[in-house]
C-alpha positions in Angstrom: 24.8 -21.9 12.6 23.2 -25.6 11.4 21.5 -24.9 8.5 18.0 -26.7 7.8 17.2 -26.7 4.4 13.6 -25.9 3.7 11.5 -28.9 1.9 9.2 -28.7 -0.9 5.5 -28.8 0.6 2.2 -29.9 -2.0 -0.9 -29.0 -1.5 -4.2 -29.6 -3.2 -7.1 -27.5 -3.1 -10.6 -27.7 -4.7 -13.0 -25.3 -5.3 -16.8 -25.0 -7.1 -16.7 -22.9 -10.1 -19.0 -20.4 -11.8 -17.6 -18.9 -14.9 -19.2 -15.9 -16.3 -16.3 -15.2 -19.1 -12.9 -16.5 -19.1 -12.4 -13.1 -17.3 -14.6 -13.9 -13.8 -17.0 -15.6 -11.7 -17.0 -17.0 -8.4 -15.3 -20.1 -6.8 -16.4 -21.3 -3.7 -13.7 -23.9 -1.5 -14.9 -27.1 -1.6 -14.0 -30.9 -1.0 -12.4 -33.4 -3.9 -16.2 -34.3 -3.8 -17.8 -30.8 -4.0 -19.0 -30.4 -0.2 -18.7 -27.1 0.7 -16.5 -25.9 3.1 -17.4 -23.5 5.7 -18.6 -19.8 4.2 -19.4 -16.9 5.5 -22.4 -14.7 5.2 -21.7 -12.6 2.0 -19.9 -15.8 0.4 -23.5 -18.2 1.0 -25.7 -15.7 -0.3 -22.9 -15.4 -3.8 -23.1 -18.9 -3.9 -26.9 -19.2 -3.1 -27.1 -16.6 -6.2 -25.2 -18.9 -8.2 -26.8 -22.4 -8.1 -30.4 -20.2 -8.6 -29.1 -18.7 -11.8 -27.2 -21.6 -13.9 -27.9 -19.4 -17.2 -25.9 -16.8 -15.9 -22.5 -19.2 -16.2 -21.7 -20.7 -20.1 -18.0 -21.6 -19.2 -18.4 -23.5 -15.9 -21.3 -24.3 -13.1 -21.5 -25.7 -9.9 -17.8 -27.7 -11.5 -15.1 -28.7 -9.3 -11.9 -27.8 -10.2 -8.3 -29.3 -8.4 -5.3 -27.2 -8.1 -2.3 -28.1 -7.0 0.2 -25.8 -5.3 4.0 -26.5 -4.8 6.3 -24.2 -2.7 9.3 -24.0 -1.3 9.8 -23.7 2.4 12.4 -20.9 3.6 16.2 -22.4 5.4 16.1 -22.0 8.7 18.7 -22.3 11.1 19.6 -22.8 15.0 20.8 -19.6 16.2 24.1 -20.1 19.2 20.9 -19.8 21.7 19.0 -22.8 20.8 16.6 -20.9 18.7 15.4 -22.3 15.2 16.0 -18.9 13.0 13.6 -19.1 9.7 16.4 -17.3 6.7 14.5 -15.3 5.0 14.3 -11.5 4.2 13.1 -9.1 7.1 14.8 -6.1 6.8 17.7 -5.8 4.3 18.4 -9.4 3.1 18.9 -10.1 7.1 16.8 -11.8 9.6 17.2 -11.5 13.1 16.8 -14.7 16.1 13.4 -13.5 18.3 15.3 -15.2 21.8 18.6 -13.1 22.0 18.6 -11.0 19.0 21.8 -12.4 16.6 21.2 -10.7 13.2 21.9 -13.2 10.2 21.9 -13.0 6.5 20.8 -15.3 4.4 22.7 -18.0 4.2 22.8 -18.3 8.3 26.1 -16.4 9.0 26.1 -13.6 11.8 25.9 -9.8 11.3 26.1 -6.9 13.3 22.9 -5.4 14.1 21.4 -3.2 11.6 22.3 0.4 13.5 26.2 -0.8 13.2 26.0 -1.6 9.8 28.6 0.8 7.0 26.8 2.0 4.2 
C-alpha cells in the first residue's frame, strides 16, 4: 500500500460571547467582524435575550472572541484496488477498503478479515 501521510489542517473560528461567570454563557458563531452566522430558532431567541439584557453578562458581551484549531489529518492509503483507504481505527486498530473489502492496520499493511483473526 502507498502511504499518504495526513497534513496538519488550521482553522479559525469566531464566535460573540456572553459571559455570565467564568463557568457559562452563550456564544453565538460569528464572522472576524461579528456578523452573525446563520441560527436557528432557539439559538436567535438566546441571542435576542442576550443583547436585551447586557447587565446579565460582567465578564464578556456581545465580544468577539478568535480560536484557532490545529489537527492532524489521519494516513490514508491506496488499497491494491485503486481505492484511497483513510488509516484510522474502526474496529480493533484495523480499517477496512469500502470497494473490495482488504482489511488493514494502521500503518497500511494487510490483514485477514476480522472473523479469521487468532485470539
Amino acid at each position: 500500500m502507498e502511504i499518504i501521510r495526513g497534513q496538519f489542517v488550521e482553522k479559525t473560528e469566531y464566535s460573540l460571547d456572553f459571559f455570565v461567570d467564568r463557568n457559562g454563557g452563550c456564544s453565538f458563531p460569528c464572522d472576524e467582524h461579528g456578523n452573525l452566522k446563520t441560527l436557528n430558532a432557539c439559538a436567535k431567541e438566546n441571542y435576542t435575550y442576550c443583547m436585551a439584557h447586557p447587565e446579565k453578562f460582567p465578564y464578556s458581551y456581545n465580544e468577539v472572541s478568535e480560536r484557532r484549531i490545529v489537527w492532524r489529518e489521519p494516513d490514508s492509503g491506496i488499497c491494491h484496488c485503486g481505492t484511497k483507504v483513510i488509516l484510522q481505527n474502526e474496529y480493533m486498530g484495523a480499517c477496512q477498503c469500502v470497494n473490495c473489502g482488504q482489511w488493514y492496520n494502521l500503518f497500511g499493511e494487510e490483514l485477514l478479515p476480522p472473523e479469521q483473526w487468532e485470539e
